[in-house]
C-alpha positions in Angstrom: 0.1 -9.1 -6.7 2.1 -11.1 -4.3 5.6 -10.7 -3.3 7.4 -12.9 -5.5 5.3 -12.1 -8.9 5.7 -8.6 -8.0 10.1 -9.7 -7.8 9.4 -11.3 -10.8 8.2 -8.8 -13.1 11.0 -6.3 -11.7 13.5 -8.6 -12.1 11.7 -9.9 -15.7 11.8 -6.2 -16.4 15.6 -5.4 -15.8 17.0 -8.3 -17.4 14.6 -8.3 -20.7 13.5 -5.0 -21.7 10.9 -2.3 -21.5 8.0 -5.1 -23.5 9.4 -7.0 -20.2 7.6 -4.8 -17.5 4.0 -4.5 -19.1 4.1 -8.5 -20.1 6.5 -10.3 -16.9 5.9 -13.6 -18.8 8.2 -11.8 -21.8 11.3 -11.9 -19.8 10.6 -15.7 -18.2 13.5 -17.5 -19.9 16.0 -14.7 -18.8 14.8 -14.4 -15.5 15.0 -18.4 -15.6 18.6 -18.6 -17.0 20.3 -15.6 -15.5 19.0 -13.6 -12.5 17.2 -17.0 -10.8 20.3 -18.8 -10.5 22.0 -16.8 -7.7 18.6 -15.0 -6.5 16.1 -17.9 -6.7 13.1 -17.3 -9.2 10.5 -15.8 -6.4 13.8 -13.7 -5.5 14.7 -16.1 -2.6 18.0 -17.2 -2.6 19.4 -20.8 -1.9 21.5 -19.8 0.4 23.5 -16.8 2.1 25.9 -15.8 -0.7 23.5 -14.3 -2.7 21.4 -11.8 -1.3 17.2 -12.4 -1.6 15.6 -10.0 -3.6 11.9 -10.3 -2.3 10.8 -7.5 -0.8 13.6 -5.3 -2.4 11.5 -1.8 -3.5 11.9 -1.4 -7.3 13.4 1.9 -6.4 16.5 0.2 -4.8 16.6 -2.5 -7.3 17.1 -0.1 -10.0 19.2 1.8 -8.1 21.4 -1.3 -7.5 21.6 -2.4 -11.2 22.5 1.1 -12.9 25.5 1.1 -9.7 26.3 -1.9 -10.9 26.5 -1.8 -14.5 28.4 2.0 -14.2 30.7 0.3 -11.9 30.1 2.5 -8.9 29.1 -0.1 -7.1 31.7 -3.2 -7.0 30.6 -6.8 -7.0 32.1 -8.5 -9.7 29.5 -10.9 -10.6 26.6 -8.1 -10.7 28.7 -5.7 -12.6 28.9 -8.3 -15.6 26.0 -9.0 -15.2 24.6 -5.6 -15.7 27.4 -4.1 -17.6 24.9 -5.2 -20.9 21.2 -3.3 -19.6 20.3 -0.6 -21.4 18.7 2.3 -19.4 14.9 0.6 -20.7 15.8 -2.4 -19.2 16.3 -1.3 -16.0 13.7 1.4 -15.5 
């Protein structure tokens, strides 16, 4: 799988559900609405304020989304945006 499939089902997986990670194509419209705004939807950014997220191992990205959403980690944008993902969602 390349690079930015294999972003896209982790980041189709985090923002959508467990159903997300075994089908990527069931979190599209997520992905496409929320995280692909700021990160780009291969997980290459626009530009520098948002950081890329291809090539990102799915260890740190989960890592990075349960910091966010617990607050232990402080970015205000990210901590909304994963104050609502259930433990499924992100795993």
């Amino acid at each position: 799988m390349s690079s930015p499939r294999i972003v896209f089902a982790l980041i189709a997986a985090a923002a959508s559900g467990h159903a997300a990670a075994a089908n990527p194509e069931a979190g599209k419209a997520t992905v496409e609405s929320v995280c692909a705004a700021c990160h780009g939807i291969t997980g290459i950014s626009a530009g520098d304020t948002f950081p890329n997220l291809a090539g990102q191992k799915a260890a740190y990205l989960r890592s990075a989304l349960t910091a966010y959403r617990e607050g232990t980690r402080k970015a205000p944008i990210m901590n909304n945006m994963a104050a609502s993902l259930k433990d499924e969602q992100i795993a």
